[in-house]
MIDOSE-1310 file (N, C-alpha, C; in nm, 2 decimals, decimal comma, always signed):
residues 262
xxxx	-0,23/+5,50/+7,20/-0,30/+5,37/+7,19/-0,24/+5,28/+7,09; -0,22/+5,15/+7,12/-0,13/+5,08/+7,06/-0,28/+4,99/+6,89; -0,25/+5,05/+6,75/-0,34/+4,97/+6,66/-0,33/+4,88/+6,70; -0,47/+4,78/+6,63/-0,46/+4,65/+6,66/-0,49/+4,62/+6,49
xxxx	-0,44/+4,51/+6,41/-0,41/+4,48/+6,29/-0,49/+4,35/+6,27; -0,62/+4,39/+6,16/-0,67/+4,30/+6,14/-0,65/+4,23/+6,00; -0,63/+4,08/+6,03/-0,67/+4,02/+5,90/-0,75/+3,97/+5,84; -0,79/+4,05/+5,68/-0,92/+4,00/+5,68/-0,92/+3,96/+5,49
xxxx	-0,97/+3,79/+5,53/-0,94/+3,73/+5,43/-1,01/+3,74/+5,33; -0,98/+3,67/+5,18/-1,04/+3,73/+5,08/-1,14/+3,66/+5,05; -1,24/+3,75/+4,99/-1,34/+3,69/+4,96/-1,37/+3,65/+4,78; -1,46/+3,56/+4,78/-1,45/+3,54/+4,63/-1,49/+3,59/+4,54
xxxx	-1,45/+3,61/+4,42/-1,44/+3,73/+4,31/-1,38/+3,85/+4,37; -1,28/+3,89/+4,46/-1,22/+3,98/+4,55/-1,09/+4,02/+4,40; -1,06/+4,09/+4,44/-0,93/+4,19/+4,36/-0,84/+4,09/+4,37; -0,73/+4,06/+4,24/-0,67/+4,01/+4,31/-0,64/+3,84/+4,36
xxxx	-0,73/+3,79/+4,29/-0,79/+3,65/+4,36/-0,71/+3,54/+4,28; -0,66/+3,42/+4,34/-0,57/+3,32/+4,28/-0,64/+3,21/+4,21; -0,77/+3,17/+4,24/-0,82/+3,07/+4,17/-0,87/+3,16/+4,05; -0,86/+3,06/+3,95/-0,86/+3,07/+3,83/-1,07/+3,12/+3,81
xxxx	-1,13/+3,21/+3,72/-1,21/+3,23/+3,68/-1,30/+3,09/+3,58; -1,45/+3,16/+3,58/-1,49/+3,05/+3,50/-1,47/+3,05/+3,34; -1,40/+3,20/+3,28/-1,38/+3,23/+3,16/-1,20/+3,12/+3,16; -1,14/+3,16/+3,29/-1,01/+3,14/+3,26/-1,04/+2,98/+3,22
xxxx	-1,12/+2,91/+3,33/-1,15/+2,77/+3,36/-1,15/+2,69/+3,16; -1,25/+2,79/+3,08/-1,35/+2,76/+3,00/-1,23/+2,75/+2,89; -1,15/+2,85/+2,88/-1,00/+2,86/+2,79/-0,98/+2,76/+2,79; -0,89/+2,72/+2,93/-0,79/+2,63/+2,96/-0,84/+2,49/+2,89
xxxx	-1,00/+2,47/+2,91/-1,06/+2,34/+2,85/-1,04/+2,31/+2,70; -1,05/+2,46/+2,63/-1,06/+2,47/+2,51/-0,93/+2,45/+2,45; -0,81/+2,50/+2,52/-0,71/+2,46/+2,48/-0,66/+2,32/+2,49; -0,69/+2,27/+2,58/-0,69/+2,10/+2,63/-0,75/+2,05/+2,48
xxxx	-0,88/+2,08/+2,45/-0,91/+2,00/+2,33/-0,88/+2,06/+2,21; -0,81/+2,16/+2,16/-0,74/+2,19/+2,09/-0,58/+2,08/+2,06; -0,54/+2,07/+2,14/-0,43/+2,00/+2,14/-0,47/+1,89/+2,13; -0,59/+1,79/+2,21/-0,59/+1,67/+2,16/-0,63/+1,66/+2,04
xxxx	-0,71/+1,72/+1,98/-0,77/+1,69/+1,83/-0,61/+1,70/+1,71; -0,54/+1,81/+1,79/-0,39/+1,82/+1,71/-0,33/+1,67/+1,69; -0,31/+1,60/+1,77/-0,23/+1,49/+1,82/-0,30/+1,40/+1,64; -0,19/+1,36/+1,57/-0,21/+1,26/+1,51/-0,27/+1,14/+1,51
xxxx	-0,38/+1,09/+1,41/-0,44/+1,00/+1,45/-0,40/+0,90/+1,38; -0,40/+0,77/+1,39/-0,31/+0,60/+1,31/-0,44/+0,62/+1,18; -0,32/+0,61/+1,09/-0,47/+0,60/+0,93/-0,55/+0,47/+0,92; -0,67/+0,51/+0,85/-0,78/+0,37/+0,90/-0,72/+0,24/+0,86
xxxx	-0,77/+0,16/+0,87/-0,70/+0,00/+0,81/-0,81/-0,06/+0,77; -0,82/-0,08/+0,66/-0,96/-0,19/+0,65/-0,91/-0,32/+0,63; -0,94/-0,46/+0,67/-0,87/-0,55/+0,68/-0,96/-0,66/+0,61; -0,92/-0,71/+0,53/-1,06/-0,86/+0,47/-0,95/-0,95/+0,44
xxxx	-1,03/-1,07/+0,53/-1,04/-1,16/+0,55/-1,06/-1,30/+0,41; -0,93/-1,30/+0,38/-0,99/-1,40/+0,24/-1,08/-1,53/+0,25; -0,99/-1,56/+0,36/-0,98/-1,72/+0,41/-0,89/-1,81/+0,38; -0,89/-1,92/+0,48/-0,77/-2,02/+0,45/-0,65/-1,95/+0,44
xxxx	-0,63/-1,86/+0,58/-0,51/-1,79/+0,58/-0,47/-1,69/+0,51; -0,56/-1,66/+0,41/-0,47/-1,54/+0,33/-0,57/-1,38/+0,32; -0,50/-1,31/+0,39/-0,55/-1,16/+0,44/-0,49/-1,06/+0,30; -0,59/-0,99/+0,32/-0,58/-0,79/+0,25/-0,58/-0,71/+0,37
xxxx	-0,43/-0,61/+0,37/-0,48/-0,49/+0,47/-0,47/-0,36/+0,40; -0,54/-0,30/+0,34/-0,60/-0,16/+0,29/-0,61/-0,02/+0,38; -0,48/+0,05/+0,31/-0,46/+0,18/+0,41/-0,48/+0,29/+0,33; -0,60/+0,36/+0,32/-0,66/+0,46/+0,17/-0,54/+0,58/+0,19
xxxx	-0,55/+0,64/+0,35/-0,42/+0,76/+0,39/-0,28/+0,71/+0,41; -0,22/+0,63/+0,34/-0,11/+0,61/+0,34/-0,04/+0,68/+0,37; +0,02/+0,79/+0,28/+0,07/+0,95/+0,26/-0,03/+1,06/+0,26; +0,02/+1,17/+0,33/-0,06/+1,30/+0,29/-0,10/+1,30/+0,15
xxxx	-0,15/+1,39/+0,12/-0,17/+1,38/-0,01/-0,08/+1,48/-0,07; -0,03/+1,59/-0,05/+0,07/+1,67/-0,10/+0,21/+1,63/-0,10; +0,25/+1,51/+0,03/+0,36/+1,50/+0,04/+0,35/+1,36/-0,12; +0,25/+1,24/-0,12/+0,23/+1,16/-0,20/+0,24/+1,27/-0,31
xxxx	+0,20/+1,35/-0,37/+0,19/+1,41/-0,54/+0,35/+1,46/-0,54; +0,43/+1,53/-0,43/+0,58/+1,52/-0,45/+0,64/+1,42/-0,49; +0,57/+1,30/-0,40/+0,71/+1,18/-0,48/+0,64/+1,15/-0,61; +0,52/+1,18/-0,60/+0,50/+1,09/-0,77/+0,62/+1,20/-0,84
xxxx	+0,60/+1,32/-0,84/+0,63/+1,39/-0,94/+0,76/+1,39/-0,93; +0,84/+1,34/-0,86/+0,98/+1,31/-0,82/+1,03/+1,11/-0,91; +0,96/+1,07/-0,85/+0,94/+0,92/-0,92/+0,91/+0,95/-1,07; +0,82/+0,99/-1,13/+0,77/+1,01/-1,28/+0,92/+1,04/-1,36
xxxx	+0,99/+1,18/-1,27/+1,07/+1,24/-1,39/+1,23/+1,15/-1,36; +1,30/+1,06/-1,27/+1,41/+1,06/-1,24/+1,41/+0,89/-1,20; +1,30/+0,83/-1,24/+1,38/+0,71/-1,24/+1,38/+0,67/-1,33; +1,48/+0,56/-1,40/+1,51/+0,54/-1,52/+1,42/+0,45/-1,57
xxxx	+1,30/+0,48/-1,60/+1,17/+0,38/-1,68/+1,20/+0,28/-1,78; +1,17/+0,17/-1,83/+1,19/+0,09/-1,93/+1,07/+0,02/-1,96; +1,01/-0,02/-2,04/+0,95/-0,08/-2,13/+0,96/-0,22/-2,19; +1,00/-0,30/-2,12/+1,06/-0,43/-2,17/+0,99/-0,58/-2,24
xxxx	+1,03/-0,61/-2,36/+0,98/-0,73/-2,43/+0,99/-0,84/-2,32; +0,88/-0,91/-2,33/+0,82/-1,05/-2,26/+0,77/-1,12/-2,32; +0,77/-1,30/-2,29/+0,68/-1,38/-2,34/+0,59/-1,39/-2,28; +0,47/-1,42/-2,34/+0,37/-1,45/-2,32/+0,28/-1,57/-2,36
xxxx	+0,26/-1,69/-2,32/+0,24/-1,80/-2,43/+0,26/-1,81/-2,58; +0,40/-1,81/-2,54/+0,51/-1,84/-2,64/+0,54/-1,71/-2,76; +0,45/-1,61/-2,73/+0,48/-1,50/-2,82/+0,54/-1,36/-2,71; +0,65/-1,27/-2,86/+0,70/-1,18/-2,75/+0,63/-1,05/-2,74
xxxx	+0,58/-0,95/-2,66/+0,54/-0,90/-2,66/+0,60/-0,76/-2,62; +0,58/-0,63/-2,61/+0,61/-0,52/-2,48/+0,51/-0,53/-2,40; +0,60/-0,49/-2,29/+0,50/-0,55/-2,17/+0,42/-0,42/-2,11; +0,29/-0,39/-2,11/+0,21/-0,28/-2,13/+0,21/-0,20/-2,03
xxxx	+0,29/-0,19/-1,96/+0,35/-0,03/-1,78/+0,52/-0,07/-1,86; +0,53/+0,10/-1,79/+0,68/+0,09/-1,76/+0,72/+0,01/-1,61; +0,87/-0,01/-1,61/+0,91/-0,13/-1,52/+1,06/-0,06/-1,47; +1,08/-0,08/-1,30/+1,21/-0,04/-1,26/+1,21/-0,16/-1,13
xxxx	+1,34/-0,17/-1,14/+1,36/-0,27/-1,02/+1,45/-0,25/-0,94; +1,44/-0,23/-0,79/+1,57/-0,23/-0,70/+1,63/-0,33/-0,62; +1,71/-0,37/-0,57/+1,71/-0,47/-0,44/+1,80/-0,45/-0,38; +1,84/-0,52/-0,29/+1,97/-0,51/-0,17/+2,06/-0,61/-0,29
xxxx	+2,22/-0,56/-0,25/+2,33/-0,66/-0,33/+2,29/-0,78/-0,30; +2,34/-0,88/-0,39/+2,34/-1,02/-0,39/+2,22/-1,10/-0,36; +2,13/-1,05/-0,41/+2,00/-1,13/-0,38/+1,96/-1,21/-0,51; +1,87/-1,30/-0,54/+1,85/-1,38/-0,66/+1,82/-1,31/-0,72
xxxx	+1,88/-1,31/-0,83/+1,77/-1,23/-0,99/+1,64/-1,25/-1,00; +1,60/-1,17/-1,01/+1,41/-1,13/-1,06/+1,41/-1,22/-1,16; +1,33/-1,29/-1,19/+1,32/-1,39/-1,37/+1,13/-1,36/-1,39; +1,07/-1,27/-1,46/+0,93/-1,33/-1,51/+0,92/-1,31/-1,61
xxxx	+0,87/-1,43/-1,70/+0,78/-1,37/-1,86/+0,94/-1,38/-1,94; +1,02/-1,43/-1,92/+1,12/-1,44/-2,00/+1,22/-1,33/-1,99; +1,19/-1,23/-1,87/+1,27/-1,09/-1,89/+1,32/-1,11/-1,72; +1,47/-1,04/-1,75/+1,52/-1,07/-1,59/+1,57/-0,91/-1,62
xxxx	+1,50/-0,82/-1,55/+1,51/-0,70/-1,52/+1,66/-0,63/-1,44; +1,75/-0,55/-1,48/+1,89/-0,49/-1,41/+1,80/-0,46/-1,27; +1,89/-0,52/-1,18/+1,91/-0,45/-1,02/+1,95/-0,34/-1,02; +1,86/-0,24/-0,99/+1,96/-0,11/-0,96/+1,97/-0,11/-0,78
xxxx	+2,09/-0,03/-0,71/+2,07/+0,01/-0,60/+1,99/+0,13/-0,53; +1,98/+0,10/-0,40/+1,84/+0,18/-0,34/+1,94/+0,30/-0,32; +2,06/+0,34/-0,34/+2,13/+0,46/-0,29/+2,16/+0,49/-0,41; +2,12/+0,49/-0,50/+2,08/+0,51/-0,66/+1,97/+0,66/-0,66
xxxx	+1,83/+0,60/-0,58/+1,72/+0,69/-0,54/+1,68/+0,70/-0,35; +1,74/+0,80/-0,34/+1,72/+0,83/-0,17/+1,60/+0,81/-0,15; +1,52/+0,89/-0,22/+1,36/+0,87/-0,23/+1,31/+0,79/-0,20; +1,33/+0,66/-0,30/+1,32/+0,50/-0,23/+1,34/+0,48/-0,11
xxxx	+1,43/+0,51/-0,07/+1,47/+0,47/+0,08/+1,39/+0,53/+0,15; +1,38/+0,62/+0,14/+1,22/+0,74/+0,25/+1,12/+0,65/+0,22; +1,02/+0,67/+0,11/+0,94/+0,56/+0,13/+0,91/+0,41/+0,19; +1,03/+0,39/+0,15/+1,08/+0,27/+0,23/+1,07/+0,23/+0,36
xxxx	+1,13/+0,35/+0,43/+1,10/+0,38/+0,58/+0,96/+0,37/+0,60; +0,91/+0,45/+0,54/+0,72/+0,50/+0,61/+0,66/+0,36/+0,54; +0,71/+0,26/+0,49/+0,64/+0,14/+0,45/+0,65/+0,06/+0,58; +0,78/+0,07/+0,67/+0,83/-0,04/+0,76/+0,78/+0,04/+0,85
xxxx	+0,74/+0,16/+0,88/+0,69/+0,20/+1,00/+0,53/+0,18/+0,99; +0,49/+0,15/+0,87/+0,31/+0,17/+0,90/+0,29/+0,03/+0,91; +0,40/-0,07/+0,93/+0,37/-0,24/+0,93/+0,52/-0,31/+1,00; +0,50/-0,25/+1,15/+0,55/-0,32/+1,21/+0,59/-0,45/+1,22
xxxx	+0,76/-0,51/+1,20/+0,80/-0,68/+1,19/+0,81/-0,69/+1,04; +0,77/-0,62/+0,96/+0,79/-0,65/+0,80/+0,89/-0,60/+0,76; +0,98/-0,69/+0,68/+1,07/-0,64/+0,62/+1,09/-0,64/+0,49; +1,12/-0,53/+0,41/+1,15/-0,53/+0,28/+1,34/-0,54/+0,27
xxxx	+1,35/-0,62/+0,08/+1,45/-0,60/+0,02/+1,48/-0,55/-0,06; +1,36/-0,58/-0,14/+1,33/-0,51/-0,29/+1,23/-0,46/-0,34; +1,21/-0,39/-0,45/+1,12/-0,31/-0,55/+1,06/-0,32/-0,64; +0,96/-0,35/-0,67/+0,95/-0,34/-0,80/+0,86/-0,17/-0,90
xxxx	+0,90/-0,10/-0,92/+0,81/-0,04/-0,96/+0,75/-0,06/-1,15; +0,62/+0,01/-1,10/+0,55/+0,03/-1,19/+0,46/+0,13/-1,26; +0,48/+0,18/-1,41/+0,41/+0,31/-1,41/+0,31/+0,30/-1,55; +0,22/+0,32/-1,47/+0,09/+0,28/-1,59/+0,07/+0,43/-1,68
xxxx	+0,12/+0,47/-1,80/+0,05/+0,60/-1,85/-0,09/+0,64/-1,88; -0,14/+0,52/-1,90/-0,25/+0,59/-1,91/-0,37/+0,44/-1,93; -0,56/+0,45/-1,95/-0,58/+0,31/-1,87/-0,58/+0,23/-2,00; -0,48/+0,24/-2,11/-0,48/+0,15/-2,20/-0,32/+0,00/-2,13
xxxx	-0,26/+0,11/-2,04/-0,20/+0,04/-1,93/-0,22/-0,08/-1,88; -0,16/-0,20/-1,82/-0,25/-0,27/-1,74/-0,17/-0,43/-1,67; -0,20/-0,48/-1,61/-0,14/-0,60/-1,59/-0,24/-0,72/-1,60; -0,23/-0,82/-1,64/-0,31/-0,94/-1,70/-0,30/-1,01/-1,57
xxxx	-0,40/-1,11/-1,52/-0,39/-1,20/-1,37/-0,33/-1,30/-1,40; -0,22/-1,28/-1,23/-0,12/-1,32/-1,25/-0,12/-1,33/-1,05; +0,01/-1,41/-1,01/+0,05/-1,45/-0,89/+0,18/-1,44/-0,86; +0,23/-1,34/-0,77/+0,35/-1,34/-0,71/+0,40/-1,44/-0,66
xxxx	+0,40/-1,60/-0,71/+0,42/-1,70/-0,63/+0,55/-1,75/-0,69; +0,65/-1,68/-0,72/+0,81/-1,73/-0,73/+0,91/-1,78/-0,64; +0,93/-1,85/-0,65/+1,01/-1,92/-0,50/+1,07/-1,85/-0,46; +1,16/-1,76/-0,51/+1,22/-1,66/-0,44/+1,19/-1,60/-0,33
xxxx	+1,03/-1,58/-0,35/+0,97/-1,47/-0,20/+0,92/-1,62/-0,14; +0,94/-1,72/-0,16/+0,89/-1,86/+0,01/+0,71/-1,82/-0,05; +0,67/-1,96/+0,06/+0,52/-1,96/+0,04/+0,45/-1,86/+0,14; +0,49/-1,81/+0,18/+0,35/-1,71/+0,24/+0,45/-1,55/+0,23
xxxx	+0,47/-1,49/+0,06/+0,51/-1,38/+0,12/+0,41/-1,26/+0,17; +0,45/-1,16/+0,20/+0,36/-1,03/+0,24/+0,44/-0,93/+0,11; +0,38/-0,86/+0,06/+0,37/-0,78/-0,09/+0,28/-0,65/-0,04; +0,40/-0,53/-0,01/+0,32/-0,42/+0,01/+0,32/-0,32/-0,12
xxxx	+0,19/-0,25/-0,19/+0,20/-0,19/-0,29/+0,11/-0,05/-0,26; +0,20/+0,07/-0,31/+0,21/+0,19/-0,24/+0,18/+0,29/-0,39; +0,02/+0,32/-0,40/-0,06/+0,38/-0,55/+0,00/+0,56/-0,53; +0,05/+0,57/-0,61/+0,04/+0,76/-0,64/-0,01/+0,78/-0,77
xxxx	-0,06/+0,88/-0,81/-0,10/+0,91/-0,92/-0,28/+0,88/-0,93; -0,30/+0,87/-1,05/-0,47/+0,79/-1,10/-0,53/+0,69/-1,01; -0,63/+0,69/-0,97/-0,70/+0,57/-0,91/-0,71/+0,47/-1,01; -0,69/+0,34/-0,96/-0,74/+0,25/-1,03/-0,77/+0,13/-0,98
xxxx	-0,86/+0,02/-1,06/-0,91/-0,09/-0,96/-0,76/-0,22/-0,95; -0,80/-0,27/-0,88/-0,74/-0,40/-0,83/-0,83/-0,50/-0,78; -0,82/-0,62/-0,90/-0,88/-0,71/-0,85/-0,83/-0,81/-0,82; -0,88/-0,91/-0,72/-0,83/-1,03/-0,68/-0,95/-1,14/-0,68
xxxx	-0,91/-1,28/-0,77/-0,94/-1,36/-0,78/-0,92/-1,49/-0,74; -1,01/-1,60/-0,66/-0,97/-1,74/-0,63/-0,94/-1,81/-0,72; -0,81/-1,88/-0,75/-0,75/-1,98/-0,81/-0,86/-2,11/-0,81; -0,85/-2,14/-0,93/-0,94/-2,30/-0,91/-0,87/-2,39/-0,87
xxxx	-0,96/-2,45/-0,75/-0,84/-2,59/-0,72/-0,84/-2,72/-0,78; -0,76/-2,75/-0,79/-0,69/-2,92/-0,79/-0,85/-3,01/-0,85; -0,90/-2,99/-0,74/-1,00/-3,09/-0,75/-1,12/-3,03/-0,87; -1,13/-2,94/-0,90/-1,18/-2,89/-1,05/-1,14/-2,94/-1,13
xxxx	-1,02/-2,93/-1,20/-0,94/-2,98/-1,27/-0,88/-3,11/-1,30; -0,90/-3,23/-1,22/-0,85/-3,31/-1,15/-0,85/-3,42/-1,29; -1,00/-3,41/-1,34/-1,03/-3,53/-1,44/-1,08/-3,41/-1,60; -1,07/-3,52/-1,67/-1,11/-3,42/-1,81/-1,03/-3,31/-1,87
xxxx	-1,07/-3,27/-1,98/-0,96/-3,17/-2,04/-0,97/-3,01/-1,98; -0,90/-2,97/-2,02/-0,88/-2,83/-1,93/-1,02/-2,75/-1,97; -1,04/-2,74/-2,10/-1,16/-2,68/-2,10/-1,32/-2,71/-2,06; -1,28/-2,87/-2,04/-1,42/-2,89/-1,97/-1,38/-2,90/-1,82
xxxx	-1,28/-2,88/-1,75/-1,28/-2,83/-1,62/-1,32/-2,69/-1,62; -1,30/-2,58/-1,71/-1,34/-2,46/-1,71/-1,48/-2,38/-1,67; -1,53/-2,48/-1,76/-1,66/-2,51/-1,77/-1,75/-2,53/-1,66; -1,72/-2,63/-1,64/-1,72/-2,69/-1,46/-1,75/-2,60/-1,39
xxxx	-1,63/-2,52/-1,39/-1,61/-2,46/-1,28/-1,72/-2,36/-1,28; -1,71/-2,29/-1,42/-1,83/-2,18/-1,42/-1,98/-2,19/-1,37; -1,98/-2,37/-1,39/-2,15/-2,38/-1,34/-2,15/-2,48/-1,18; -2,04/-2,49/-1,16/-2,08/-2,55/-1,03/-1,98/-2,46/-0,86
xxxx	-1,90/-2,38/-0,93/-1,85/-2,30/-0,86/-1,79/-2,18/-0,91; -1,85/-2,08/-0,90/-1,86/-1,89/-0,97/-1,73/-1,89/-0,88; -1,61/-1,82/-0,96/-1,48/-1,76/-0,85/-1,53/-1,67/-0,78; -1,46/-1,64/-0,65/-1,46/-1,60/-0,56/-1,40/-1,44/-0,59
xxxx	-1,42/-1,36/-0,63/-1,40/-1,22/-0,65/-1,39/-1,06/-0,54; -1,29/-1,04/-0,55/-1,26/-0,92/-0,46/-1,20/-0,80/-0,56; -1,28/-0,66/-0,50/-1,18/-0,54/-0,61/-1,20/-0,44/-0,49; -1,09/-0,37/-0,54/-1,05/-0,25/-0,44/-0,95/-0,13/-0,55
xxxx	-1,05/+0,01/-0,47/-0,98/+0,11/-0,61/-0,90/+0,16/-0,50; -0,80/+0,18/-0,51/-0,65/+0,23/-0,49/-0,63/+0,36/-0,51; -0,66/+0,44/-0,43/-0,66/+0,55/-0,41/-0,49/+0,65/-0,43; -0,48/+0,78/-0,46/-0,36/+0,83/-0,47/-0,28/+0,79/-0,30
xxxx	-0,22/+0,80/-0,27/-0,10/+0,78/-0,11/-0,17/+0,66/-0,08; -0,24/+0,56/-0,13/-0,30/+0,46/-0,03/-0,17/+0,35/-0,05; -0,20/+0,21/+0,07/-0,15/+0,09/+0,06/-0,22/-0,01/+0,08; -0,16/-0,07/+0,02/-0,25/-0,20/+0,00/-0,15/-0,35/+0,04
xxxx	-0,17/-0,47/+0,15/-0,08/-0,55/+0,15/-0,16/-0,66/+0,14; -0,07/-0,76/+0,09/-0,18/-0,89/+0,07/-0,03/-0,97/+0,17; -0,10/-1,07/+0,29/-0,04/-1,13/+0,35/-0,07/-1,30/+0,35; -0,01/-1,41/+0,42/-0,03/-1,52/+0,41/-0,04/-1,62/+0,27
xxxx	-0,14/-1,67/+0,25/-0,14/-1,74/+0,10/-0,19/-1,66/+0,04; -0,17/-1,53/+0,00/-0,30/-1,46/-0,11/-0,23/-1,53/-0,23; -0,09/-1,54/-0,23/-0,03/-1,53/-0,36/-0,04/-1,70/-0,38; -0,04/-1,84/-0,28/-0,05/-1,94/-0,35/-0,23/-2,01/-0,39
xxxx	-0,30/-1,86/-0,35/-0,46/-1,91/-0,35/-0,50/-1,83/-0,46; -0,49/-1,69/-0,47/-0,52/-1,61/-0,53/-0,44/-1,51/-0,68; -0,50/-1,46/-0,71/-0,46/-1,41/-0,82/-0,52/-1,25/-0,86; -0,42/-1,18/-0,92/-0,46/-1,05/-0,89/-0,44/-0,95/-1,03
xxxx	-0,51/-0,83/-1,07/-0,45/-0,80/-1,21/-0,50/-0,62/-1,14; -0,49/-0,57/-1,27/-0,50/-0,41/-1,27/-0,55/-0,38/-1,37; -0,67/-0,41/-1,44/-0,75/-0,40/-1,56/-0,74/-0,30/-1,62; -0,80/-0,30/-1,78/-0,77/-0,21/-1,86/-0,87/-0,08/-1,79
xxxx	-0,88/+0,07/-1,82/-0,99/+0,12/-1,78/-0,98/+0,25/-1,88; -1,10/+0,28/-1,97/-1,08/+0,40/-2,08/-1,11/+0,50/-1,96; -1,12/+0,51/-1,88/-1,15/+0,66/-1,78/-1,02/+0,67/-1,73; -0,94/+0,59/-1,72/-0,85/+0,64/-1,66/-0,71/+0,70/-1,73
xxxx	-0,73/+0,82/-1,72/-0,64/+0,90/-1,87/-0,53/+0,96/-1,79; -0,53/+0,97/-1,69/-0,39/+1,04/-1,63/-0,25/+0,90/-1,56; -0,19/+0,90/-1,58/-0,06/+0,84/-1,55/-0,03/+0,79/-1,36; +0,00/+0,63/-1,36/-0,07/+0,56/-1,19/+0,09/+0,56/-1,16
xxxx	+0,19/+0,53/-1,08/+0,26/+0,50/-1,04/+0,26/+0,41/-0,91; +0,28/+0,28/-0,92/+0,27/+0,19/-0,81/+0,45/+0,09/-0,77; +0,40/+0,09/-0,65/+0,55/+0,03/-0,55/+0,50/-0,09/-0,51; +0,58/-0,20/-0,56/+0,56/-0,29/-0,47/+0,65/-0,37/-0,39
xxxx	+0,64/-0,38/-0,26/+0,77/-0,40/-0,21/+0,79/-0,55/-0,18; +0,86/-0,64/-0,21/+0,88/-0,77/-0,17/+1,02/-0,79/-0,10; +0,98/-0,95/-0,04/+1,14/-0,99/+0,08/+1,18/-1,09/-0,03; +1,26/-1,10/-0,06/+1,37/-1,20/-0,13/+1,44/-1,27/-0,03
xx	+1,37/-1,43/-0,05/+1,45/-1,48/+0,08/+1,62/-1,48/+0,05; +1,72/-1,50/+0,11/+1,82/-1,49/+0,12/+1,89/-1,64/+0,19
């Protein structure tokens, strides 16, 4: 008698079975969100709005933080720090941070406070140049030429308010500045205008000013790896310093990066 050969198909949860389980299912999900949570996320931006054109963009995660404490500690020991005398309404002083300057060849000399700082080259410190990079990459269309650094030891440290408004950088530069080390504040202040000042002696425009219009005040603490950019008119409206602070005992290191028009 000739068999007859049956086929008989599988049934579910059968030996052997091709679709995937609800364990397998439940993995596969888990690994899916594993990976996306992996995936890098753009660091926050906090953005304010000055007015009359002139913006703050605030980036607290700048750098990791381990890769940020390498360059400080790389920056601290190997670039060549200086200390340099300046005038200051008409007397000379030391000027209270250490001071390094880089730029591209042939660009106008730095001039402030009576001190025109040596150009060094950026293939001088590779380092610079890395940073450099991850400046132009977190602000797309901006371009840097030059450097200024600055290294505060300790918060007897400080910069007095003051305005990057040298012709050199044109009227609306962008000024990115890149904190390692100590937190410390940064404040920005509204310039008094024209029309304050317009009549009477300076000190009774002062005056004035204090009782019929309080400046306009902004502070931001500057975290280690953070950036901080001021764009449009901050520099021909505003005015900005890094105050004294007795808490702050450990040593700031700040980048500031400017375009030198050409």
């Amino acid at each position: 008698m000739a068999s007859r050969l049956r086929l008989v198909g599988r049934t579910p949860g059968a030996v052997g079975e091709l679709a995937p389980s609800v364990s397998v299912k439940a993995e596969a999900r888990e690994l899916e969100g594993e990976a996306n949570r992996a995936e890098p996320q753009p660091p926050r931006r906090e953005v304010t709005d000055l007015g009359g054109g002139s913006k703050v963009v605030y980036i607290p995660r700048f750098v990791a933080r381990e890769k940020a404490w390498e360059w400080f500690d790389c920056l601290d020991k190997t670039i060549p720090w200086k200390r340099p005398e300046i005038r200051v309404f008409g007397r000379t002083a030391v000027q209270h941070r250490d001071v390094c300057y880089i730029a591209d060849e042939g660009l106008t000399d730095l001039k402030y406070s009576g001190h025109q700082p040596h150009a060094h080259s950026w293939d001088e410190f590779p380092i610079l140049k890395d940073i450099l990079k991850a400046v132009h990459e977190a602000l797309p269309g901006s371009y840097f030429n030059s450097l200024l650094l600055n290294r505060y030891k300790t918060g007897s440290d400080y910069v007095s308010w003051h305005a990057d408004d040298e012709p050199l950088y044109g009227p609306t530069p962008e000024i990115a500045s890149v904190t390692f080390g100590c937190e410390r504040e940064f404040l920005l202040r509204k310039k008094p205008t024209k029309s304050h000042a317009a009549s009477g002696s300076e000190e009774a425009a002062r005056k004035r000013l204090k009782v019929t219009a309080p400046q306009q005040r902004h502070s931001f603490l500057l975290k280690h790896g953070s950036l901080l950019v001021m764009r449009g008119y901050t520099q021909r409206d505003w005015q900005h310093s890094v105050p004294k602070r007795a808490k702050a005992s450990s040593p700031r290191i700040n980048l500031t990066f400017r375009h030198v028009l050409t």
